[in-house]
PLY file of the C-alpha trace (Angstrom):
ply
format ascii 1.0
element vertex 73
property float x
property float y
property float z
element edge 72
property int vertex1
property int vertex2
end_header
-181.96 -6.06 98.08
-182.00 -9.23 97.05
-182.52 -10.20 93.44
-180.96 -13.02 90.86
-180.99 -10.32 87.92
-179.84 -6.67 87.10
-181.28 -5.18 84.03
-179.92 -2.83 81.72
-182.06 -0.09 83.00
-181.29 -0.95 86.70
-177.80 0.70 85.68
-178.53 2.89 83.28
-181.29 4.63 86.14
-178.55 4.74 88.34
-176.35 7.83 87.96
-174.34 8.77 90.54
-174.64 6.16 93.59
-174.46 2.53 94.85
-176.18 -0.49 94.20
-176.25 -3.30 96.38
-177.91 -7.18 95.46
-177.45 -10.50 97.18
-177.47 -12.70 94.27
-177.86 -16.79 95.12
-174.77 -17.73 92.65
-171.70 -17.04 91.26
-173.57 -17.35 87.60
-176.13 -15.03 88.90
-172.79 -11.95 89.49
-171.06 -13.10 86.09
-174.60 -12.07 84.47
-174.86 -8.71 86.35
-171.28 -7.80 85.48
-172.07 -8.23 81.98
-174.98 -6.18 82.00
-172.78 -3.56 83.65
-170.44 -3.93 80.66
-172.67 -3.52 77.69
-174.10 -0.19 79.75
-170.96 0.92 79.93
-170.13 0.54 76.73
-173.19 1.75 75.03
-173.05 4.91 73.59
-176.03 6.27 75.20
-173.43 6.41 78.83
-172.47 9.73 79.81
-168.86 9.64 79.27
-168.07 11.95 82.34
-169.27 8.59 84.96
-167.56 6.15 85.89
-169.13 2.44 86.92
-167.15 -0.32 88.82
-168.19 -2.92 90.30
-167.54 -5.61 93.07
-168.67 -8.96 93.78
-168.16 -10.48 97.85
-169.21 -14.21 98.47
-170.88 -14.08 102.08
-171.92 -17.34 102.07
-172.38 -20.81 100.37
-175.05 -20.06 98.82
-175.68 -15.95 98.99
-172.94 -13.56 96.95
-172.98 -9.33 97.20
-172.86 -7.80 93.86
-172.56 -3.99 93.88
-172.45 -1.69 90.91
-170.91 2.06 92.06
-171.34 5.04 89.29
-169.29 8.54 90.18
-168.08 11.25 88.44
-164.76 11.27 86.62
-162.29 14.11 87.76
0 1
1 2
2 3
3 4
4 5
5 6
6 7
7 8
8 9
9 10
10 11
11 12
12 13
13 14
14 15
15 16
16 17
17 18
18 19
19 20
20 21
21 22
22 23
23 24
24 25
25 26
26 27
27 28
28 29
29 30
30 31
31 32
32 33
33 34
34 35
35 36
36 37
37 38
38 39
39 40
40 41
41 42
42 43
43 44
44 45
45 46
46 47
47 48
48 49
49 50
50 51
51 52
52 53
53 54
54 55
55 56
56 57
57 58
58 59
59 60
60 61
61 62
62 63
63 64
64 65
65 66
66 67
67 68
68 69
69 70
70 71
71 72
């Protein structure tokens, strides 16, 4: 999908799974991680997920952000 955001609820809705964006910049990624951080850190997260997340520049102007949640063992 692509998008230039990611909203708090976009990761918070997403509990075990993938989510892939194409995001237009760099700036655009650097905002989505930090979304991704302040979930994670919020004390309404399950404690038993985990989230990670990646960030792949396929072009010039076009970067994949992806946000994975799983289970901790």
């Amino acid at each position: 999908m692509k998008a230039t955001t990611l909203s708090v609820e976009d990761v918070k809705n997403l509990l075990v799974g993938r989510l892939v964006l194409q995001m237009p910049d760099y700036n655009s990624t650097v905002a989505a991680r930090n979304q991704v951080h302040y979930v994670r850190k919020g004390k309404d997260f399950p404690r038993d997920k985990e989230i990670s997340t990646s960030t792949k520049q396929i072009s010039d102007d076009l970067y994949e952000f992806s946000v994975s949640v799983e289970n901790k063992n």
